[in-house]
N, C-alpha and C positions, 0 to 999 in steps of 0.2 A: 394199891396205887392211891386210891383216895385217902385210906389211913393215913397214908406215907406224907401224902401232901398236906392232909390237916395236923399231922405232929410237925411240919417244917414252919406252918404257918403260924401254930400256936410259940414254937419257938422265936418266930421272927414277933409277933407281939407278947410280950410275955405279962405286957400292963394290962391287958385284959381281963376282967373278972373272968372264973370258968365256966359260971354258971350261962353267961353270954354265948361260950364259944359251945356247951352243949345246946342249945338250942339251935344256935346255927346248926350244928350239926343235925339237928332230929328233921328242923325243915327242909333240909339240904335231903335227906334221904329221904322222908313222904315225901318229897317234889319226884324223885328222879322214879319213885316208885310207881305213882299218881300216874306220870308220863307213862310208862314201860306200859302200865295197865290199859292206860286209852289208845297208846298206839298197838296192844295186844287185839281189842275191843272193835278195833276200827274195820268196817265191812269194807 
């Protein structure tokens, strides 16, 4: 699903350097990782 939605989005701006839209991507996933971990973590 999120693949799905980063190829539709990358489509929809195609003027975007790639190097830009991998970074998005790497923060995008240590964020939701980062989360999952503290709200694993949480007493």
């Amino acid at each position: 699903m999120l693949i799905g939605s980063l190829l539709a989005a990358a489509g929809l701006f195609t003027g975007v350097p790639i190097a830009v839209w991998l970074t998005v991507a790497v923060l995008a996933v240590v964020g939701v990782v980062a989360f999952r971990i503290r709200r694993r973590r949480r007493r």
